[in-house]
C-alpha positions in Angstrom: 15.6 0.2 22.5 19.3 -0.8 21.9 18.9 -3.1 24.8 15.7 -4.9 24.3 15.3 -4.9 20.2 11.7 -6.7 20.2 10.5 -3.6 21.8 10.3 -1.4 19.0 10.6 -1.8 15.2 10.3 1.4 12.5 8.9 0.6 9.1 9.3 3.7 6.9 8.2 4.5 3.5 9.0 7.3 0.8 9.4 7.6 -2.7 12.1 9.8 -3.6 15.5 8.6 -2.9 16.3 12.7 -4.2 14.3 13.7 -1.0 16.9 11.7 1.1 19.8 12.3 -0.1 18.9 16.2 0.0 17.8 16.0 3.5 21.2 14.2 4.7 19.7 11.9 6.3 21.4 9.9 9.1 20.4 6.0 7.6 22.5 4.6 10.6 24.7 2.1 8.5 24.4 -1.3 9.9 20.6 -0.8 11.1 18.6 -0.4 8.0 18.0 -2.8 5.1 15.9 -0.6 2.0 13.6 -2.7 0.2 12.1 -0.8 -3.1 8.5 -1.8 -3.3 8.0 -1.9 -7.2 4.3 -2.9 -8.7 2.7 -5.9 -8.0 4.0 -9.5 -9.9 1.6 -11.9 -11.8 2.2 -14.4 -9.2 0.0 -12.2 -6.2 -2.4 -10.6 -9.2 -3.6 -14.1 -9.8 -5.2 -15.1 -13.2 -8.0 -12.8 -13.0 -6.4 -10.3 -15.1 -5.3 -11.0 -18.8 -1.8 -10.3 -19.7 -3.4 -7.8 -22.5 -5.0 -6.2 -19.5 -1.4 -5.7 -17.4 0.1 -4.6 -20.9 -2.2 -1.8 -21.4 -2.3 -0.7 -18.0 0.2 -2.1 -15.6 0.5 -3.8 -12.5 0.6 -1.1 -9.9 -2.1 -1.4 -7.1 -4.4 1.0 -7.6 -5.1 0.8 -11.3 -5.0 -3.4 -10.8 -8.1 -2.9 -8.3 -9.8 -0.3 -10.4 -12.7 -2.0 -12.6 -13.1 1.1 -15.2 -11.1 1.5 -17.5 -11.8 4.9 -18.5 -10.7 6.0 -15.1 -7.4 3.7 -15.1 -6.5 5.3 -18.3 -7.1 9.0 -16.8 -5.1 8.5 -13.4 -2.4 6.8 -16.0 -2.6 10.0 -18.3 -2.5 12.7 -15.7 0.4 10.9 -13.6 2.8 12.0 -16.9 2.0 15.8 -15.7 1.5 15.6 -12.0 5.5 13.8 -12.7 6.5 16.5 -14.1 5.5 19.3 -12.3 5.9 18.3 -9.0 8.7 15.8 -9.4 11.1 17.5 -11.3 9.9 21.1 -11.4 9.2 21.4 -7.8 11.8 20.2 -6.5 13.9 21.6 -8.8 15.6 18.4 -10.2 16.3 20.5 -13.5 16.2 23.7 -14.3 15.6 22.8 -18.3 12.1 21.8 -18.1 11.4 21.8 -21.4 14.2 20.4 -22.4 13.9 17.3 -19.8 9.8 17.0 -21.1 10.9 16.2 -25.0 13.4 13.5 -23.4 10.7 11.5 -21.1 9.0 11.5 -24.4 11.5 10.4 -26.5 12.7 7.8 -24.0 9.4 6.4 -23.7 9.0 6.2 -27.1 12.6 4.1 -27.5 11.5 2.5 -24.0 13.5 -1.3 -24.3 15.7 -0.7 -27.3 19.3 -0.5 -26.8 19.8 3.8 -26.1 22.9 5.9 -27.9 22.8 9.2 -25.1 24.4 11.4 -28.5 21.0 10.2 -30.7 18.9 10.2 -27.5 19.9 14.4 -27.0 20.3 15.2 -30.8 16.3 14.0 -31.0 15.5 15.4 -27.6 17.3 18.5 -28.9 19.7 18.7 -25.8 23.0 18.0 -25.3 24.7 14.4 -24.8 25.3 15.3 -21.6 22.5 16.5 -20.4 20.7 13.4 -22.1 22.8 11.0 -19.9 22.5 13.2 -16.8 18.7 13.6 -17.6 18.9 9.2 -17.1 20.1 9.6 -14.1 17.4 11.5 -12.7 14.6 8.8 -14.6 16.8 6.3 -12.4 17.2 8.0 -9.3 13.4 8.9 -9.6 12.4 4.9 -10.0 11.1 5.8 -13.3 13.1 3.6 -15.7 15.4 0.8 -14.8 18.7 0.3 -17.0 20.0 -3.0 -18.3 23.5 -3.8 -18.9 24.8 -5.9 -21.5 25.8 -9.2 -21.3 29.8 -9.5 -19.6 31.5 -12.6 -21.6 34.9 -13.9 -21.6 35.5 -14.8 -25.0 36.4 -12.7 -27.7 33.1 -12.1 -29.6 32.5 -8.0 -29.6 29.4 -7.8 -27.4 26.8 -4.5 -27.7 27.8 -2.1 -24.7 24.7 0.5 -25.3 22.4 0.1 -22.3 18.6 -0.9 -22.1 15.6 1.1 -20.4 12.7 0.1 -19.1 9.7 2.3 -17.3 9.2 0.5 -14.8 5.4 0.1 -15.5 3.5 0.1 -18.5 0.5 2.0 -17.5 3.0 4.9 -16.7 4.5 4.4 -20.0 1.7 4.1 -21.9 0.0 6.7 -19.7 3.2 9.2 -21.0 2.6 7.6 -24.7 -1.2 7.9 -24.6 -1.7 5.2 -26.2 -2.8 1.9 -24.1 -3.7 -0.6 -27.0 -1.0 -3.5 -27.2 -1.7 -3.6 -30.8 0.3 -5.5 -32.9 3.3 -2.9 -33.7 3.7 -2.4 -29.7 2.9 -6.1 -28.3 6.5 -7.2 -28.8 7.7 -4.7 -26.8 5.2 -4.2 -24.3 5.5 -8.3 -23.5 9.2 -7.9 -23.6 9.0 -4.8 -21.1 6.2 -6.8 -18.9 8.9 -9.6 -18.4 11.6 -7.8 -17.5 9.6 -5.4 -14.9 8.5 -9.4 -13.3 11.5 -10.7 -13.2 13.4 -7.8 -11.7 10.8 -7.1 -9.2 11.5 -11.0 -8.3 14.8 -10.3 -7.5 14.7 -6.9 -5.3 11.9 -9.2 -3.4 14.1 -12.1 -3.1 17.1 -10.1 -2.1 19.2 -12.4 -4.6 22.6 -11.6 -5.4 21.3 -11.8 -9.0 22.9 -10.4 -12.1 20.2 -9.4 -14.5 21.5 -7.9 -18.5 20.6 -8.3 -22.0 22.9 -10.3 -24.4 23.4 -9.2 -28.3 26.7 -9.0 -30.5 27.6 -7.5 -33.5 26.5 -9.8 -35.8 22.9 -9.0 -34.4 21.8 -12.1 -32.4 20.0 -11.2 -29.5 18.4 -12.6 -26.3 16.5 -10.7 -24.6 17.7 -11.1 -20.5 20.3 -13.4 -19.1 19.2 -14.0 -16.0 22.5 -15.2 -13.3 22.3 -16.9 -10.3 23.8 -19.1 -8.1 21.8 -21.7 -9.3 23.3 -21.1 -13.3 19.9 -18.8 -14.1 18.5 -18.7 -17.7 18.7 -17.3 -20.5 15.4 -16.1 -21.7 13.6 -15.2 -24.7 10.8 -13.6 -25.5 7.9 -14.1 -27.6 4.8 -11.9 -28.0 3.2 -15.1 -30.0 1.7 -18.3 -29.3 3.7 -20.2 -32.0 7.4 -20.8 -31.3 9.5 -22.3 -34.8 12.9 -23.7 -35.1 14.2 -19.7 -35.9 13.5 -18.3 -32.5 15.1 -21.1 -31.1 18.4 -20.5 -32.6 20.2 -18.2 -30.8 19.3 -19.8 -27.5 21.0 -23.2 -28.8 23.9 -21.2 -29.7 24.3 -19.6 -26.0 23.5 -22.9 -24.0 26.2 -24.3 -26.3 28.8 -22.0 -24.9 27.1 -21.2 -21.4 26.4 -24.8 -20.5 24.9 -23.5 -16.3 22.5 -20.9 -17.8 19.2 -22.9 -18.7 17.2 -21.4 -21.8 13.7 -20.6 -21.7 11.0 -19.0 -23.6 8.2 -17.1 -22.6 5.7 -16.7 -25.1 1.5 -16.0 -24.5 0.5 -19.5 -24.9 -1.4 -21.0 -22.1 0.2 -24.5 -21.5 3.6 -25.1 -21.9 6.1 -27.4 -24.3 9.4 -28.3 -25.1 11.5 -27.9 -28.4 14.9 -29.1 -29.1 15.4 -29.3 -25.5 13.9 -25.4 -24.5 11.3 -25.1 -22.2 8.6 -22.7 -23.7 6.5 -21.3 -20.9 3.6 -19.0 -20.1 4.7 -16.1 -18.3 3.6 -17.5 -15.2 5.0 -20.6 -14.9 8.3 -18.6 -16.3 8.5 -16.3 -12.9 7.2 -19.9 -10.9 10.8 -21.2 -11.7 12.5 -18.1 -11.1 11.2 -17.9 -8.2 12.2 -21.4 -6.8 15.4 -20.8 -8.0 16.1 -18.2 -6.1 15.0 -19.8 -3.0 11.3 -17.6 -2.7 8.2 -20.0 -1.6 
């Protein structure tokens, strides 16, 4: 094989980094690239399925092929216990079950906003360190995906708390039990479905892409900042098909300062427009651009 490399190729496949790590494995540094597989983007679904749809139950495979929903919504429900039991209590990821079963709730339940670990474990009733070592194992597990803040060179005093995201919304609304983007949820739900799509975009592409969430102390916010060697954008997101002057105004302020980054809007409208200058797109044509910017076909 070392001699003649077109004579063999190994494509392997797991799920549990854990797994690997425990078993020592020998990943021959030098021969093997790891690709994480996450659930499928808008741009292979196709425009067969509604973005309400993908916000109640997610984009992985099996549950975007599935054409009733009361069986989507079971599988989604059940995955929250079949988790925990043989995830974390079978293989003995923590020893606290109970304690780590009121965190996935209460994480779920704060799933996007910006996460304090000592509030996280006082309402989880567990420890601070425990809550932060508890993330680990939601990351290490592919569960949740953490977003860093913004890292700017001027002197304004920037958030430092980090994000989290479940990595799909059928999981987290399976864990929730509650699958209706009603209109208390939809912000975040959107918000959660765009950053899941654009970070799956770039583990596909393989870009050396920074990917964080941008808010100072005086509360203005956008929601990623998106960093390429293109310039990126900066994006914002809108759970609304009406876009004013107001949502607009932080994203002047950045492109002001950050002159490279471009700033967008994604919003649920289905043809796109531009104010002062801001492209405001439909989540498709959003990942279409970020695509092509990072050099995918």
């Amino acid at each position: 094989m070392d001699e003649d490399k077109r004579k063999c190729r190994f494509l392997l496949s797991g799920s549990s980094a854990r797994k690997l790590e425990r078993g020592q494995a020998n990943l021959l540094p030098g021969r093997v690239v790891t690709y994480s597989l996450g659930p499928l983007n808008l741009l292979e679904i196709g425009p067969d399925r509604t973005l309400t749809d993908l916000m109640s139950y997610g984009c992985l495979p099996g549950i975007v092929a599935e054409p009733d929903a009361k069986l989507k919504k079971a599988i989604l429900t059940s995955y929250a216990g079949t988790y925990l039991k043989e995830e974390i209590q079978a293989e003995a990821l923590t020893k606290n079950i109970e304690g780590f079963s009121r965190f996935l709730f209460t994480v779920a339940a704060k799933n996007g906003k910006f996460l304090d670990y000592s509030k996280l474990g006082s309402q989880s009733a567990i420890s601070q360190k425990t809550a932060m070592r508890f993330c680990e194992i939601l990351e290490d597990t592919m569960i949740v995906r953490r977003l860093h803040s913004f890292a700017t060179s001027d002197h304004r005093r920037l958030i430092k708390h980090p994000k989290f995201y479940f990595f799909d919304l059928g999981v987290l609304n399976g864990l929730l039990n509650n699958f209706t983007p009603s209109l208390d949820r939809i912000g975040g739900l959107f918000e959660t479905l765009v950053f899941n799509q654009i970070a799956d975009l770039i583990n596909s592409a393989g870009a050396a892409a920074r990917f964080s969430t941008y808010r100072t102390d005086k509360g203005a916010e956008i929601d990623f900042i998106l960093e390429t060697d293109k310039g990126g954008f900066a994006i914002e997101v809108k759970a609304s098909q009406n876009v004013g002057p107001a949502d607009l105004r932080t994203l002047r302020q950045f492109s002001a300062e950050h002159r490279k980054i471009r700033p967008v809007v994604a919003f649920l409208g289905d043809v796109g427009l531009e104010k002062e200058g801001i492209s405001i797109l439909p989540l498709p044509d959003l990942l279409k651009i970020v695509a092509e910017n990072m050099g995918m076909p």
